[in-house]
N, C-alpha and C positions, 0 to 999 in steps of 0.2 A: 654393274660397276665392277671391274676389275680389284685386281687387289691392290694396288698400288692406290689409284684411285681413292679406293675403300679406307686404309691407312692412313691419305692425307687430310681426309674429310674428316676423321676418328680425332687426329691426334691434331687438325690445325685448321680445319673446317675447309678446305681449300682442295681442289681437285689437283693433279699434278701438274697443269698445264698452267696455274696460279686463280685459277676462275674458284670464285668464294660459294661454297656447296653446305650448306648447313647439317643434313642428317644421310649419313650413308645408306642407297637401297640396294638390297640386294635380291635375289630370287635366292630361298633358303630350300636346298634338297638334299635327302639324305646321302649317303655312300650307297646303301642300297639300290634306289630309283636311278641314278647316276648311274651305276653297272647296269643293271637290267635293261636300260634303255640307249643305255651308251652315247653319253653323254660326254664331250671332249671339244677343247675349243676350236671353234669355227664351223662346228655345227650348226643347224637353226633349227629351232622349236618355237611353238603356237602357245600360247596362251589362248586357252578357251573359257568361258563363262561356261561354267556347267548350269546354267539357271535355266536356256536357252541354245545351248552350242553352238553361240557365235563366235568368233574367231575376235580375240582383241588385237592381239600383236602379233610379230612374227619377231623373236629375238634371236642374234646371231651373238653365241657363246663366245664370249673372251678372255674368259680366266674362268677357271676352276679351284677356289681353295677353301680354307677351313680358318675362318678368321678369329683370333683371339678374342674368344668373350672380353677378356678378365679389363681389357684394352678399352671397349666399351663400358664397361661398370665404372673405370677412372674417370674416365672422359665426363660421365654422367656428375658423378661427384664436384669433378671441379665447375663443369657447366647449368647444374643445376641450383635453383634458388631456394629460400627458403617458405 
C-alpha cells in the first residue's frame, strides 16, 4: 500500500481511487534491511514462508515511507468502541 493509499484508508477508510478499504497493510521494514538490500521503488521482492521456503508472493515496490504512528493511534480512538 503506497503512502497516499495508506493516508486515505488511516484518516477516511477509502483508497484514493474512492474504493472503501477498512484497515491499512503495509510490509513494515527497517531503515536498516532497506539499505542493506536496497530496497527502492520498483523493485520486486518474494515473500517467503520460512516454515518451508516456499515462495508466497512476488511484490513489486511502490512507495517507500515512514508513516505517522501518532495518525494511527487517532484514527484508533475515534474508530474504536467501547
Amino acid at each position: 500500500m503506497n503512502e497516499k493509499d495508506y493516508n486515505g484508508v488511516v484518516e477516511n477508510c477509502r483508497l484514493v481511487d474512492g474504493n472503501v478499504f477498512s484497515m491499512p497493510i503495509t510490509l513494515d521494514v527497517c531503515q536498516e534491511r532497506i539499505d542493506k538490500l536496497g530496497l527502492k521503488p520498483g523493485a520486486r521482492v518474494a515473500l517467503q514462508d520460512l516454515r518451508d521456503d516456499r515462495f508466497l508472493a512476488i511484490l513489486t515496490i511502490d512507495d517507500i515511507y515512514k508513516p505517522d504512528k501518532s495518525v494511527i493511534l487517532a484514527a484508533y480512538h475515534v474508530w474504536s468502541g467501547d
